[in-house]
N, C-alpha and C positions, 0 to 999 in steps of 0.2 A: 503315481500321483500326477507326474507330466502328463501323461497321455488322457490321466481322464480332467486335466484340466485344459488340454490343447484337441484333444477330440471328443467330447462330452456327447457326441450322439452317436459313438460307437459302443458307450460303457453304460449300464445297467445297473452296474454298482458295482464297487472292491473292495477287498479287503488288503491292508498292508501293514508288514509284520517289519517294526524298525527301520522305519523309512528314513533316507537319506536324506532328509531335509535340508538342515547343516551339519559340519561336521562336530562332531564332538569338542567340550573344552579340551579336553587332554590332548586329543589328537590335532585337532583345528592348525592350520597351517600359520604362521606368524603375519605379521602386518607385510613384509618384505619379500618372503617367502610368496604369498597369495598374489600380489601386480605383479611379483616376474613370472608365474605363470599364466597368468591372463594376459602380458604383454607378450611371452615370447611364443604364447599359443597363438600369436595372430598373424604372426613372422615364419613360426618353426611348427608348424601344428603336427607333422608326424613324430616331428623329435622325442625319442622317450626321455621317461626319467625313472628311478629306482620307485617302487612300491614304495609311501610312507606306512603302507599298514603293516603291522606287528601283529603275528599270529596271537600273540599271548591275548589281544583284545576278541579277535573273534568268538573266544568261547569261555567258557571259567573250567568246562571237561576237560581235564588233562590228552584224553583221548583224542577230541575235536583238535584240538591243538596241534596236535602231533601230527595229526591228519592234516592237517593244512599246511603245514610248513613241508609235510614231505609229496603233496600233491602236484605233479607236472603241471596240471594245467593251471596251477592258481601262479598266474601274470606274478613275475617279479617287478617288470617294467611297464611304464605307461606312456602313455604320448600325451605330449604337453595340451593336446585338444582338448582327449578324455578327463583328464584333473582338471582343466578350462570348465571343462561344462559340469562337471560333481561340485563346482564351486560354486557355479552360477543360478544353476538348476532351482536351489531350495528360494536364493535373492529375487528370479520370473516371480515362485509361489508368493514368494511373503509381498512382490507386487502388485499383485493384484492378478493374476494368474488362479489364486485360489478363488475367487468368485464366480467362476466357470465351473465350478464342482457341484453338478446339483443333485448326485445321484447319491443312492443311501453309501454309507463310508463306514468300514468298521478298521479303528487302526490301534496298535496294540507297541508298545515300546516300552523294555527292559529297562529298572530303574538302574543297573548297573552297566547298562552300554556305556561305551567312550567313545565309539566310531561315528555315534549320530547321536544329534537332538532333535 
């Protein structure tokens, strides 16, 4: 949704399947929690920090699950940038950011996600 709100003349239209907008109530970072990452990403921007995401949200398949918590490449850490910008990302959209979206949009979001609204 960034991209085809920040370059709308390269996209024809998308589709997006539980998009990241914000983060979820359950999972959503605390009031204290969310400034010190957006403060100290501006200071310490490689500095990692522990994944907050919990396998158990990715999926409700026991399988999926399993699969994810045992998969090398799924990042345990992050860097204070990355969480910076998953933070900020959906606040650009609900700015006004989404009025640069002029192409057809098909978006689709699980009423049982926690990770995104």
């Amino acid at each position: 949704m960034k991209y085809a709100a920040t370059q709308p003349q390269g996209v024809t239209g998308f589709i997006s399947c539980s998009p990241l907008i914000q983060p979820g109530k359950k999972t959503a970072p605390g009031f204290i929690q969310y400034w010190a990452v957006r403060s100290l990403s501006m200071i310490l921007p490689t500095s990692g920090q522990v994944n907050p995401v919990e396998s158990k949200y990715v999926s409700r398949d026991p399988n999926v699950v399993r699969d994810h918590k045992e998969d090398p490449y799924v990042d345990k850490i992050n860097s204070l940038a990355t969480l910076s910008a998953v933070l900020t990302m959906g606040e650009e959209l609900f700015a006004g950011e989404y009025k640069n979206i002029s192409r057809p949009v098909l978006m689709t979001h699980g009423t049982e996600d926690v990770l995104t609204s």
